[in-house]
TORMIPA-503180 format. One record per residue (C-alpha): residue number from 1; residue in one letter; x, y, z. Coordinates in Angstrom, 2 decimals, padded with zeros to 5 digits, always signed. Layout:
BEGIN
(node NUM A (X Y Z))
...
***
This chain:
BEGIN
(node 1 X (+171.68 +060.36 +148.25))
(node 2 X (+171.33 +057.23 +149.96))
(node 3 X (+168.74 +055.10 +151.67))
(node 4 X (+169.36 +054.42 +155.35))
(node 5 X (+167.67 +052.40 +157.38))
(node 6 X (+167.44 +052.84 +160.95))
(node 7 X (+166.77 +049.75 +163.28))
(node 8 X (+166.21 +050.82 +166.81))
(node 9 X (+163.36 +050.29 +169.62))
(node 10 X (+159.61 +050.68 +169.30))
(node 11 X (+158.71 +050.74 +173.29))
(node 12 X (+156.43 +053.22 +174.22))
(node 13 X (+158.03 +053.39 +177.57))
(node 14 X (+161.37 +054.76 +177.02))
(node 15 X (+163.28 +057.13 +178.84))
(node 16 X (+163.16 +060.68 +176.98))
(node 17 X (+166.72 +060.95 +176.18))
(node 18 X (+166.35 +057.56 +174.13))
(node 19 X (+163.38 +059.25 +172.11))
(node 20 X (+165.88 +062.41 +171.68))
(node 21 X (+168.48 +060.15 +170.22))
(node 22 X (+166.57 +058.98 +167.78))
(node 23 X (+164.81 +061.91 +166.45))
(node 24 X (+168.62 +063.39 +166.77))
(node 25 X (+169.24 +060.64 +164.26))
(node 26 X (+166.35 +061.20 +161.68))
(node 27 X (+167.70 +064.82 +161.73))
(node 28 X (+170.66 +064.07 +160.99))
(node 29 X (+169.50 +061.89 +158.18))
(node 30 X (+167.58 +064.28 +156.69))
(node 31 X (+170.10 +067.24 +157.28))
(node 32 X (+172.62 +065.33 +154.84))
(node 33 X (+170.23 +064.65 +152.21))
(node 34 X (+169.37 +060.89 +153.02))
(node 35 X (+165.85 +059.39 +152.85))
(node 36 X (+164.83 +057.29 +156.48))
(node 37 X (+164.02 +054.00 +155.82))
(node 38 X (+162.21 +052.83 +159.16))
(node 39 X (+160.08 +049.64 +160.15))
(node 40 X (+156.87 +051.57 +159.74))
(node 41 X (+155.86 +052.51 +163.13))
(node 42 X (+154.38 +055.50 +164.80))
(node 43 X (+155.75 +054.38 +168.76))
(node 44 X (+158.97 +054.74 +170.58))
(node 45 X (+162.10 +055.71 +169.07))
(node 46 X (+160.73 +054.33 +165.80))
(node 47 X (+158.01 +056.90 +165.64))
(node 48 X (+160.26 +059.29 +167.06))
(node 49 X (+163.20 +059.20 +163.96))
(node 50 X (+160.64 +059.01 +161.81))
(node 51 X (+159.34 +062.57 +163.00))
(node 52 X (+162.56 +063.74 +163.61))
(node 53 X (+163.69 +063.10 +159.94))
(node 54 X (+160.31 +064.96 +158.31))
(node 55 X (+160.92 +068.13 +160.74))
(node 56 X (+164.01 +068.84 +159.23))
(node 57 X (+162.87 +068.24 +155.55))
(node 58 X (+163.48 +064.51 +154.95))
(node 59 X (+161.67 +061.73 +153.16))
(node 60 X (+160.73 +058.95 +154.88))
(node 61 X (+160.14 +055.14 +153.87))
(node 62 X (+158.13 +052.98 +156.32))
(node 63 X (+158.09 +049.72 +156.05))
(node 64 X (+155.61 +047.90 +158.46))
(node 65 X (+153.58 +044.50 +158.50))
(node 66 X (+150.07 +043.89 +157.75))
(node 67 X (+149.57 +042.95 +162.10))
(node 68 X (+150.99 +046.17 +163.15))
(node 69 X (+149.08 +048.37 +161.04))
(node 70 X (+146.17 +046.30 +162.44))
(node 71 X (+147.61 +047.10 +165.78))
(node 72 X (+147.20 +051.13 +164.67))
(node 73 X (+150.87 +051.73 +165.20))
(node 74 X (+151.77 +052.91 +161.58))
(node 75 X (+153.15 +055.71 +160.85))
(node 76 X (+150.68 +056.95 +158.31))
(node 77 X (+152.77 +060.64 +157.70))
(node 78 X (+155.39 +058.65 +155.83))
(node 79 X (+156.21 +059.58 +152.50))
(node 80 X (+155.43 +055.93 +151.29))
(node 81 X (+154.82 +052.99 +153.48))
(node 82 X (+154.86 +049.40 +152.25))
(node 83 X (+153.01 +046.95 +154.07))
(node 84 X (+154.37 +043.88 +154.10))
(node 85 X (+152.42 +040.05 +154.96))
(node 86 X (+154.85 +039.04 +157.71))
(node 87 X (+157.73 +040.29 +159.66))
(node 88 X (+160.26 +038.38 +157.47))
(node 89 X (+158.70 +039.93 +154.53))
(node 90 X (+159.60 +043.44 +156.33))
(node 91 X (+163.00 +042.61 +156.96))
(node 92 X (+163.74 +041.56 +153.42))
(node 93 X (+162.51 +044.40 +151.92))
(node 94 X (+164.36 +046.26 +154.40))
(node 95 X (+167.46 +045.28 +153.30))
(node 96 X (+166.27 +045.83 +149.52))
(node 97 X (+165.12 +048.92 +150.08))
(node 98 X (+168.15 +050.49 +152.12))
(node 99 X (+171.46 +051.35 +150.86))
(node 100 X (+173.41 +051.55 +154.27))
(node 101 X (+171.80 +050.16 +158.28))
(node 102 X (+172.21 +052.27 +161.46))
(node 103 X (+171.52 +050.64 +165.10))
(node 104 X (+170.38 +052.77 +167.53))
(node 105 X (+169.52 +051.29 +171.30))
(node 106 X (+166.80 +048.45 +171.17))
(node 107 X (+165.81 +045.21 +172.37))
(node 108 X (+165.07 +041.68 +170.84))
(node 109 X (+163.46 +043.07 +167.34))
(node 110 X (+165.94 +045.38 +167.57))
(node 111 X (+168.58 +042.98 +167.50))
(node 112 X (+166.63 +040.36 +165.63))
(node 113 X (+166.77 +043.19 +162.29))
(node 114 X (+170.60 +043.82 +163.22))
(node 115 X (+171.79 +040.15 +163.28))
(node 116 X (+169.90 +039.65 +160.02))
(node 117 X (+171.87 +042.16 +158.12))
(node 118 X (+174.59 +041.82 +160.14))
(node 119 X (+174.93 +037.99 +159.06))
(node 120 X (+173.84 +038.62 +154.88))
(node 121 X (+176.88 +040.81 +155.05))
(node 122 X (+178.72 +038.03 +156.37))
(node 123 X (+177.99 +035.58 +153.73))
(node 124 X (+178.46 +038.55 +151.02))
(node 125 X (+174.99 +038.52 +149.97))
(node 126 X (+175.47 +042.55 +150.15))
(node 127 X (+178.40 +044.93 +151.50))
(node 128 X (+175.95 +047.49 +152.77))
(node 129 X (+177.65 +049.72 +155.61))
(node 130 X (+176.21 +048.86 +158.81))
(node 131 X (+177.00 +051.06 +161.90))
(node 132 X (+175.87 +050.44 +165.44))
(node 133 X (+175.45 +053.64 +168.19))
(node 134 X (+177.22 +052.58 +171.23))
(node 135 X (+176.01 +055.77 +173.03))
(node 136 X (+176.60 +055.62 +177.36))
(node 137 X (+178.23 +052.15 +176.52))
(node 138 X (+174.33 +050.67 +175.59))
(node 139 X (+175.72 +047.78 +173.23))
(node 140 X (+179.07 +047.09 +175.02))
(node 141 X (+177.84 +044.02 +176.85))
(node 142 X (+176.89 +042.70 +173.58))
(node 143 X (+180.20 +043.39 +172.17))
(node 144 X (+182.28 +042.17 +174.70))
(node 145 X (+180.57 +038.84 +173.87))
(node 146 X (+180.69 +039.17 +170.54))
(node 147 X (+184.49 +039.58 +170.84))
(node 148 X (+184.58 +036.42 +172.73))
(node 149 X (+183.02 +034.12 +170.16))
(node 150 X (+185.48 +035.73 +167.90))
(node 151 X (+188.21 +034.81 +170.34))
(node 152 X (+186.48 +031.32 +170.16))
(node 153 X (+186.70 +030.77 +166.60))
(node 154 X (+182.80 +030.97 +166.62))
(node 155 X (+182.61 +033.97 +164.74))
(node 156 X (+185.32 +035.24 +161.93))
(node 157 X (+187.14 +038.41 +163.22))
(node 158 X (+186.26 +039.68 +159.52))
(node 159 X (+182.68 +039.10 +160.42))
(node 160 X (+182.84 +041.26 +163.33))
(node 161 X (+184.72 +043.82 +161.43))
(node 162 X (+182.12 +044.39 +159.01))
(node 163 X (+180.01 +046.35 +161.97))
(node 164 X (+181.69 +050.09 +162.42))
(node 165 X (+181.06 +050.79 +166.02))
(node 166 X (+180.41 +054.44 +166.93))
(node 167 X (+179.33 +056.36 +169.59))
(node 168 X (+177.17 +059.35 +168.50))
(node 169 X (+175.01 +059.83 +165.66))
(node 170 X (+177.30 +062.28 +163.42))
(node 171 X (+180.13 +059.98 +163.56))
(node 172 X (+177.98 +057.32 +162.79))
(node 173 X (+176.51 +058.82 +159.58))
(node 174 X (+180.02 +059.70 +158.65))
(node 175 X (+180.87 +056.19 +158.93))
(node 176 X (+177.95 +055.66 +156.75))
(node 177 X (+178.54 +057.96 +153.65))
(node 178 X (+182.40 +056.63 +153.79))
(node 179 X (+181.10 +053.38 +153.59))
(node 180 X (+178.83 +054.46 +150.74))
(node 181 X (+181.82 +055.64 +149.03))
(node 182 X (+184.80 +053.10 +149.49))
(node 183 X (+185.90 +049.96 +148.73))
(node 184 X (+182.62 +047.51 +148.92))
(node 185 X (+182.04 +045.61 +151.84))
(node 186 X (+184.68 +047.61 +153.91))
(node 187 X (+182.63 +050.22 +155.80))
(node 188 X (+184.84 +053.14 +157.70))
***
């Protein structure tokens, strides 16, 4: 099955139902037969998918940098974690390592790991499905914007139709595995 990586927020201060969605998600993951590919950390709704995924009999691949496992915020039950020099490093390997990228709610790294993909796929240095959770309307803001630089000729409307926009986690790992399955670069 396939690799997915999950990019979502690493606070330690989240509301529950945030922590809920994302071990939700690495349930879900695991329940179809997918390893988690996650940035490596044991906090927030990182740690959280990560734990999620192994209670319901899934694999897990963290990938974390050398300064957060110094911080003690690995997640040292994954299956295999790869430790990385920098947080560049990380996201590179993330994308190497992942055959499809789900967004769940986040902040600035959050988005910093979305945009990256987000704009490789752009330039067709990989047609990876990539599916962001809109759950309670989270990302809308963002997308509302997003819509207007399209509007503005800042950003390609083919660019912004390479993100599948969902708003729970089964249709999102639907969109996923008919990504995984159809026409590259053209995810459901």
């Amino acid at each position: 099955m396939a690799a997915i990586c999950v990019f979502c927020a690493s606070s330690r201060t989240l509301d529950r139902r945030w922590l809920d969605l994302a071990a939700e998600t690495g349930a879900e993951i695991a329940r179809r037969g997918h390893t988690l590919v996650s940035g490596g950390g044991c906090v927030g709704m990182m740690g959280a998918v990560a734990d999620g995924a192994r209670a319901a009999g899934g694999r897990t691949l963290g990938i974390i940098p050398q300064a957060l496992v110094d911080l003690e915020v690995a997640d040292l039950a994954s299956d295999e974690l790869l430790v990385t020099e920098s947080m560049a490093d990380r996201k590179t390997l993330m994308l190497d390592k992942s055959d499809a990228f789900l967004t769940l709610p986040g902040g600035l790294g959050t988005l910093d790991e979305l945009f990256e993909v987000w704009t490789t796929a752009t330039l067709a240095l990989h047609a990876k499905p990539m599916v962001l959770v809109d759950t309670d309307g989270f990302y809308r803001p963002l997308l509302d914007w997003l819509g207007g630089l399209a509007d503005q000729t800042f950003l390609k409307p083919a660019g912004l139709a390479l993100l599948t926009v969902v708003d729970t986690v089964p249709a999102a790992l639907d969109a996923i595995e008919a990504g995984l399955t159809g026409p590259p670069g053209l995810p459901a």
